[in-house]
N, C-alpha and C positions, 0 to 999 in steps of 0.2 A: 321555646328554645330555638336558636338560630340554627340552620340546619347546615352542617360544611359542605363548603364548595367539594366536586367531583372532578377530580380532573380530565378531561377531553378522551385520553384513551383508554378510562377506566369506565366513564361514560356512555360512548361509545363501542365499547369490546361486543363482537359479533357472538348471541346468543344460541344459532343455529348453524350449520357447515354451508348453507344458501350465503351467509351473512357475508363469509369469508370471500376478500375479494385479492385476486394475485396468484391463487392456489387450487386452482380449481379441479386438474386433475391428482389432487391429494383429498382433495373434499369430498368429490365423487366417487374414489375407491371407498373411501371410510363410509360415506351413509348406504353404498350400495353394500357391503359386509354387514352392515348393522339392520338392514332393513332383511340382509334374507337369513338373519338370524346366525350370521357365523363369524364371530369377532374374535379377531389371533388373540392369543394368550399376551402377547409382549411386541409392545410397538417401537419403534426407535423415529424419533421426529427432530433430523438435524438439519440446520441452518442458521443464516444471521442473525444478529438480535433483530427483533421487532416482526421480527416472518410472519409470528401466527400460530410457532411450536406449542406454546402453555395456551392460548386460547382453544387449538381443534384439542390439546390432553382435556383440556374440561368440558368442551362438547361433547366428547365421546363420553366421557366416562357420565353425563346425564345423559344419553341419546341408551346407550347400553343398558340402565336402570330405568327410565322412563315409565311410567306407569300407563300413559297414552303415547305413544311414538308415532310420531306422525311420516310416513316414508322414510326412515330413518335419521329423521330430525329429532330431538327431544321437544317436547311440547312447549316448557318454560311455565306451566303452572301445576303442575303435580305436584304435591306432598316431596316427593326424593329432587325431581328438579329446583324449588326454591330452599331445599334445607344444603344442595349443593353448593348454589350462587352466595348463600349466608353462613356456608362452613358448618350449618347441627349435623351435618350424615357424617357420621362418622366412619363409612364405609367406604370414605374417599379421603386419600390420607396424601396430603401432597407435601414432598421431601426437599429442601433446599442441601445435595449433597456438598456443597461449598462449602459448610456447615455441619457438616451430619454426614461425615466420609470415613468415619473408624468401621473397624469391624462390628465390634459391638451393635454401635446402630441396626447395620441389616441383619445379623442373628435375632435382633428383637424386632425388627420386621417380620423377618422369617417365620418367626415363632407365633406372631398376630395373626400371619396369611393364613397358618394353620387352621383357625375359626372360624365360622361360616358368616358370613354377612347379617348384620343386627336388620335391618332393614330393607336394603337394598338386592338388586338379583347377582351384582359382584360388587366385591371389593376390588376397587383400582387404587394401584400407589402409583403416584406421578412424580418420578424424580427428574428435577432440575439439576443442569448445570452435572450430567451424571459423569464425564470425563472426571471428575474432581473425587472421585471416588478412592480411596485408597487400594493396590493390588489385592490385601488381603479382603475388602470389603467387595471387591468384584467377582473375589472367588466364593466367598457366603453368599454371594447375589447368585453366581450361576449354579448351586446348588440348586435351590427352589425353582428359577427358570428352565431347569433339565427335564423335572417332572413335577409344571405346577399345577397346584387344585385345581380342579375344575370352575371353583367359584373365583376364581383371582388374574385378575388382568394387570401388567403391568405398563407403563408408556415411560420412556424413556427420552430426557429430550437434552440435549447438548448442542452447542456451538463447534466442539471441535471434535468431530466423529472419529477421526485420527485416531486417540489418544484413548478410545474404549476398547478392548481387547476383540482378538478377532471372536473367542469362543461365546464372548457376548451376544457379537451383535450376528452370528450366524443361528442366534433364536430367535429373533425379532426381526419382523415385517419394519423394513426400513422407506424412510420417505422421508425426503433431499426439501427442504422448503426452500425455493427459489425468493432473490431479491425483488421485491414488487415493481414493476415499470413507474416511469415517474408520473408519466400520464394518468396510469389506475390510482395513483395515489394524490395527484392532483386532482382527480376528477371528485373520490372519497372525497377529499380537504372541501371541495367548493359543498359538498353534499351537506358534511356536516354545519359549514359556516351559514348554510340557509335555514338548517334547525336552528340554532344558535343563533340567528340575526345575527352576525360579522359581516359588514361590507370588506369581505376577502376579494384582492382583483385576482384575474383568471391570471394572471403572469406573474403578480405575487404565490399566489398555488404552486405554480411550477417552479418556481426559485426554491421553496421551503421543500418540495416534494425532491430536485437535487440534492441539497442538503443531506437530506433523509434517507440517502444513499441507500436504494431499495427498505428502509425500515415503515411501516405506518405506523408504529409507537414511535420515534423520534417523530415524525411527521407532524403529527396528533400533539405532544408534546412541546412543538416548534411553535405551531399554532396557538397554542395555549401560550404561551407566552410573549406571541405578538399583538395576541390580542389583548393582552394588560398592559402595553405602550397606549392603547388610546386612539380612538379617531379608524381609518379609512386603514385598512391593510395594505398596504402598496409594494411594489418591489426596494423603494428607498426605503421604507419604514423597517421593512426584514432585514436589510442589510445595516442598517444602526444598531437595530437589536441585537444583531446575532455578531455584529463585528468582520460584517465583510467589505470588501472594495467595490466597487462599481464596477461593472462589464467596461468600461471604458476606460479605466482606470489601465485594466489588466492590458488593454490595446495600446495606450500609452507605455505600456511597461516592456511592450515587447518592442515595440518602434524605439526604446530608447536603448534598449539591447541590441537591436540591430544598426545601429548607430555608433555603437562604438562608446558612450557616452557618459562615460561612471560618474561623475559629478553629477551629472542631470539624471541619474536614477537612482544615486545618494540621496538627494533634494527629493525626490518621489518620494519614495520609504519614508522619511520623516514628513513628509506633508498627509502620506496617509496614516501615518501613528496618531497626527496632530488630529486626523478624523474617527478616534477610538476604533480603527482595524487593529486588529489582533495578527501580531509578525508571525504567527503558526499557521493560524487561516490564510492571511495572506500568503505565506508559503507553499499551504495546500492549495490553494486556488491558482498559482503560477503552474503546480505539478499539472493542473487541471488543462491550463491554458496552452502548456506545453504538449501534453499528449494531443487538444485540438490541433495543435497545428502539423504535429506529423502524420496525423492523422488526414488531414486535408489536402499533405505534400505524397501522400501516399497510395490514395483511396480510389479507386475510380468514380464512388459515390460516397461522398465527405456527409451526405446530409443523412441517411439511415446508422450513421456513428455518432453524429454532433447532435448532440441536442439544443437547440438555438436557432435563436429566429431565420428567416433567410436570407436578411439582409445580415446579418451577423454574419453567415458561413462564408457571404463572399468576401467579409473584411479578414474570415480566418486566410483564406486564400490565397488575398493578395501580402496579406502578413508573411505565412507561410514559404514566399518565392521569395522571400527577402533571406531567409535562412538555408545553408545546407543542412543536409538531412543527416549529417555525421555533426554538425556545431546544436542541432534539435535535440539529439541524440546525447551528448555530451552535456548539453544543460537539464535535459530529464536526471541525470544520475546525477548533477550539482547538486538542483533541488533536493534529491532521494537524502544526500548525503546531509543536508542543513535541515533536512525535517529530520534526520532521526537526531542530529546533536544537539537541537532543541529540546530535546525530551529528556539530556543531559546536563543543560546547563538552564542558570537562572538570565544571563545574558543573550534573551532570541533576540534583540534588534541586531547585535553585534554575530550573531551567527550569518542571519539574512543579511549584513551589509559585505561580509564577505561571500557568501555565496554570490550579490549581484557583482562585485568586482572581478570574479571568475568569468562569471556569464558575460563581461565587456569586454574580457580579454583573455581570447581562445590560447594565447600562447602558456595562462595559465592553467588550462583545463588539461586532468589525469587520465582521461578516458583516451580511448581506443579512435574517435572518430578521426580527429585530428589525422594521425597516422594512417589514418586508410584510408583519407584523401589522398595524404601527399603519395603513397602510394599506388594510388589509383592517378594520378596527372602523370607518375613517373611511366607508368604502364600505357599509357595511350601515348602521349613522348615516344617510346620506343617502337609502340605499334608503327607510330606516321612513320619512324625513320625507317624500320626495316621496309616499309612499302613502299618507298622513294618516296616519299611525298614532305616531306623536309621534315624539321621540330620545331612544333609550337613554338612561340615568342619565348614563354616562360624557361627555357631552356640556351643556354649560350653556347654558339658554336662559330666557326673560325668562316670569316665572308666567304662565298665562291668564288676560286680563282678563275681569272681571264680565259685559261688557257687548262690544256690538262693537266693536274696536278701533281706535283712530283710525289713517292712515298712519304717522304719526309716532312713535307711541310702540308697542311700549314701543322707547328706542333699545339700538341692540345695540352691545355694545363692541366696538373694533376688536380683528380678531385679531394679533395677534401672527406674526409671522414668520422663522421661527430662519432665523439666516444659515450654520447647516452644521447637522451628524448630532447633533452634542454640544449643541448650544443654544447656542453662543458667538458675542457680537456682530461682536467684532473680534481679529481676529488678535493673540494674544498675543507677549510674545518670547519665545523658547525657549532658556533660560539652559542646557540641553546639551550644546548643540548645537558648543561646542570639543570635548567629549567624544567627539562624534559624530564631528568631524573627524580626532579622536588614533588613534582605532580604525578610521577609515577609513584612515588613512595605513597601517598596519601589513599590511592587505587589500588596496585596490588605491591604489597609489603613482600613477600617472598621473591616477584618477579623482580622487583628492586634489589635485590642481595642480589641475583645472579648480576647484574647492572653496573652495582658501586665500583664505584673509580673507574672506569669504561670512557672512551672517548667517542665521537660521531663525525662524519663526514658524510658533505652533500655533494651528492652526483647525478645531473638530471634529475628525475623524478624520484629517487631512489636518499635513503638514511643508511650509511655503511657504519654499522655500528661495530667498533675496535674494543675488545676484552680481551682480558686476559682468563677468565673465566668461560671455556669455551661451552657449556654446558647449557647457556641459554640459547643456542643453536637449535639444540634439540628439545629443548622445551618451547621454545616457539614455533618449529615443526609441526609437533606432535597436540599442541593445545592450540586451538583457534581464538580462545579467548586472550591467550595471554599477549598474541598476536595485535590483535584488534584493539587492546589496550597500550601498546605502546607505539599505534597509528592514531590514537585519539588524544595521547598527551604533547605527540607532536603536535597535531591540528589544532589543539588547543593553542601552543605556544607560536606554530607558525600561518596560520590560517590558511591552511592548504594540506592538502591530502600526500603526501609522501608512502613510497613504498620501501619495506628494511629489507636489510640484507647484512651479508659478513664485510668486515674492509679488505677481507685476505683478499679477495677477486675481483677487486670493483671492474676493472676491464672485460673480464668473463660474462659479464651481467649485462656490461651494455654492449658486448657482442650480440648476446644472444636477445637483448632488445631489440637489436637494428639488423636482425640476420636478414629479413625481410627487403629492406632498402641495400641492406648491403649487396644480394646477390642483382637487386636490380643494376645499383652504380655498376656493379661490374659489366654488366651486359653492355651497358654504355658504354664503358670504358674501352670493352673492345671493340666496339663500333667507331671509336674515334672521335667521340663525342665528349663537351666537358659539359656537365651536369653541376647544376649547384641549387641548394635546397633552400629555399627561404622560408 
């Protein structure tokens, strides 16, 4: 009988706390407690997937039973150690609470722990995924963990340590399993593709071990599936597989953002769709590219953050000097905002071709950078003038006269004062805005009744939504959901991020948007200066 494949991280799984590579001072407290014969009653082992949480829960609990323990490792051929690795000891009971989170379950735990061990020196329960526990079942839990047998050890292991109660986890020995370096996990990858005969390249390694974003079960996993493409494992090979862009690709993407160039990074996006990339990867891979680069524009030492080559880090560099560090900044929160509406919608190429039309044209981006440029040019403007030393070009002011100036002339033109972010006088009407209603009714049905027959207007950056219904004021307030639901059926209809508000004040709102510029212009103004904002 043919015997089934194993897969790489199952194959693989480290047998002793030595094996464990990334964790080291978590390995070393655990076999030194077990070797001098004093193991806490209840562990808590939280971090990311693929850390290594359920593999040290099963080293311990054979290392703890071991019939020969060897310095606190479990032997790995004793009677209790291979009837653990094959599930017969039943003295090792390991719980998927995802599953198994009513009360009941751990009263009938409870009730088991009661009994002494059939075989083994404790009974260990090892609940997975324990956050997923229901209130009443964490409170039948912290019965038995208040004062448990002697014979019974518990290990608790979750991703979201948050969300376990505090009276929990102040009984249990807590231990943080860190994201493994890419390097340890690249180094692992090449270790095991030399068992395994995989012509795996050393740069391919480090591609799949980023990926793998600190997990070695994804890593291990990644592998394994590059390795059923066939042939020479290479950096191209993993990126066909897995549906990524090419590192060069990403540098074209950014030179054609800094470029101004929406049509020619339209025509990208679809040339790399046409190369089986994935518009989500791809999106996450820009988040990636974008934090290199502010990172670069930042850093005093770019290369202990960047991981990549170092001919790489001087193209971040020079990339880097082509962007301001408020337009870096403004396109990180684009991306943020088109990853997560992907995860809403069935159309990502159309999410990502709007987020690149934002990123070519700063005048459409909602963020903050923008304004604390122009903010920041009006601020040193001012500085040169008060110090004699005249104002920047970027500013217009009245020639030097010949001679000395009379009070009155030369006169200065009045400034101008935008009445919101966009330049717009007065609130336009917002002929979407049924749309926006149709799409809201299919999302939230009640926030739609406060809505019905409601009218909208655009001003600046801002949706002033007109009711007669005053009441959804205060439920959009008071609920963040209800909030972020009808910023999402805008951007749905208008491919652009907008902020709400009431129509009673639209002027009040972009006062208090441009208080910042406004006290500047004033400053100007008494200085005799005419100021104008492009």
């Amino acid at each position: 009988m043919t015997r089934m494949y194993q897969a790489l991280y199952r194959k693989y799984r480290p047998q002793v706390f030595d094996d464990v590579v990334g964790q080291e001072p978590i390995t070393t407290t655990l076999r030194n407690e077990i070797a001098a014969g004093r193991p806490a009653h209840a562990y808590l082992f939280m971090g990311s997937r693929g850390t290594g949480k359920t593999t040290c829960s099963k080293i311990v609990a054979k290392a703890v039973n071991c019939l020969h323990p060897q310095d606190g490792n479990p032997c790995g051929e004793c009677e209790i150690c291979r009837g653990i690795d094959n599930g017969s000891v039943v003295d090792v009971v390991e719980i998927d609470a995802a599953s198994n989170n009513g009360v009941d379950n751990i009263r009938e735990l409870r009730d088991e722990a009661a009994f002494t061990p059939n075989l083994a020196r404790y009974r260990v329960y090892i609940i997975d995924e324990v956050h997923m526990l229901s209130m009443g079942a964490f409170n039948a839990l912290l019965k038995i963990m208040e004062e448990p047998p002697p014979h019974v050890i518990f290990i608790l292991a979750t991703t979201e340590a948050h969300k376990v109660p505090a009276t929990i986890l102040s009984r249990c020995q807590r231990f943080d399993f860190r994201r493994i370096p890419s390097e340890t996990i690249a180094a692992r990858l090449q270790a095991v593709a030399r068992q395994e005969a995989l012509p795996l390249h050393e740069d391919a390694a480090l591609l799949i071990a980023r990926m793998a974003d600190g997990g070695m079960r994804d890593a291990l996993s990644l592998l394994d599936l590059c390795s059923s493409h066939g042939g020479e494992i290479t950096v191209e090979s993993v990126r066909q597989v897995c549906g990524l862009a090419d590192q060069e690709y990403l540098f074209q993407l950014g030179e054609t953002i800094a470029n101004r160039d929406t049509g020619a990074l339209l025509e990208l996006i679809q040339r790399l769709g046409g190369l089986a990339v994935e518009y989500d990867r791809l999106c996450e891979q820009l988040i990636g590219h974008y934090r290199n680069l502010m990172v670069a524009k930042s850093a005093q030492n770019p290369a202990d953050l960047i991981l990549c080559l170092p001919e790489q880090l001087e193209d971040y560099r020079r990339q880097a000097d082509r962007f301001k560090m408020g337009e870096i900044i403004d396109g990180l929160g684009i991306l943020q905002e088109a990853m997560a509406a992907m995860s809403r919608t069935p159309s990502r190429k159309t999410v990502l071709e709007m987020a690149a039309v934002r990123l070519c044209d700063p005048s459409l981006a909602t963020g903050n950078g923008q304004l604390l440029e122009r903010i920041a040019r009006l601020e040193s403007q001012l500085a040169a003038l008060m110090a004699g030393q005249g104002v920047p070009p970027t500013v217009r002011q009245a020639p030097p006269p010949a001679a000395e100036p009379k009070p009155a002339e030369p006169q200065p033109q009045p400034v101008r004062r935008p009445a919101s972010p966009a330049g717009g006088e007065e609130p336009v009407f917002f002929e979407g805005w049924p749309q926006v209603l149709e799409l809201l009714k299919q999302k939230n049905g009640p926030l739609h009744g406060f809505l019905a027959g409601s009218t909208a207007y655009l001003a600046g950056g801002r949706v002033l939504i007109n009711s007669r219904n005053t009441m959804f004021l205060e439920l959009v307030r008071s609920n963040a959901q209800a909030k972020e639901d009808i910023r999402a059926c805008i951007l749905q209809v208008t491919g652009r991020t907008y902020g709400i508000g009431p129509y009673t004040a639209p002027a009040a709102e972009a006062a208090q948007e441009n208080s910042e510029l406004d006290s500047l212009l004033a400053r100007a103004k008494e200085a005799g200066v005419d100021v104008s904002i492009k």
